[in-house]
C-alpha positions as CSV (number, residue, x, y, z in Angstrom):
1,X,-22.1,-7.3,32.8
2,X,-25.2,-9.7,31.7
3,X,-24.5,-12.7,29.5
4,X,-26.3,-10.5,26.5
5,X,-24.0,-7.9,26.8
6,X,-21.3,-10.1,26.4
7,X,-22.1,-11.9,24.1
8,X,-22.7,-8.3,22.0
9,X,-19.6,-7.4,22.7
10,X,-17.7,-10.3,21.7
11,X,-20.0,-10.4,18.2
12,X,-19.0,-7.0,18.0
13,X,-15.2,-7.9,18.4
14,X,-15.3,-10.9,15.9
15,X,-17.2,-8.0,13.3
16,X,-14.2,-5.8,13.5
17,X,-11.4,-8.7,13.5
18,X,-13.2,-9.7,10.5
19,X,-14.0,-6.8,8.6
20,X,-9.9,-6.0,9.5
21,X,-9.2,-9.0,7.8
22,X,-11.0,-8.7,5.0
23,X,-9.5,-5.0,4.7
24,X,-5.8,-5.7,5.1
25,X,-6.6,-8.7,2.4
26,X,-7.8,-6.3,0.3
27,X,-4.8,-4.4,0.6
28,X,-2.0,-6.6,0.3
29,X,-4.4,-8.1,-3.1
30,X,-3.8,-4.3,-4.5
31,X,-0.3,-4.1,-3.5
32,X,0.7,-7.0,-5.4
33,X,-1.1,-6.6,-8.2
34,X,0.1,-2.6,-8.4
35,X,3.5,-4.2,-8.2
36,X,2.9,-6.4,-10.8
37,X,1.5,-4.0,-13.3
38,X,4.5,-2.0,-12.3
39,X,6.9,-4.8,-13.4
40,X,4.8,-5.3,-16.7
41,X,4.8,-1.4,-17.6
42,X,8.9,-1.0,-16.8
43,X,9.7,-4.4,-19.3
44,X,7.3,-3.2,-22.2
45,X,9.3,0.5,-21.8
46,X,12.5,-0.9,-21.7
47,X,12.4,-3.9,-24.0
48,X,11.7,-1.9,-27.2
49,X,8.0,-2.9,-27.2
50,X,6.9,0.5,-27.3
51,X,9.6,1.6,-30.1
């Protein structure tokens, strides 16, 4: 293997860590915020807000 393709292979490898990164990031950012707007909607329900 020639020092190019290494070198490639390992930008290639730090693309795909990174863009998993920014992915799962992404993810747990909409998880908690689902889970938040879930909390929100279930008070306003059950405290009378919407009565």
């Amino acid at each position: 293997m020639s020092l190019t393709q290494s070198a490639k292979q390992i930008a290639t490898s730090a693309q795909v860590a990174a863009i998993s990164c920014a992915l799962t990031m992404d993810l747990v950012q909409w998880v908690q915020h689902y889970q938040a707007e879930t909390v929100d909607l279930r008070y306003f329900f059950h405290s009378g807000w919407s009565s």
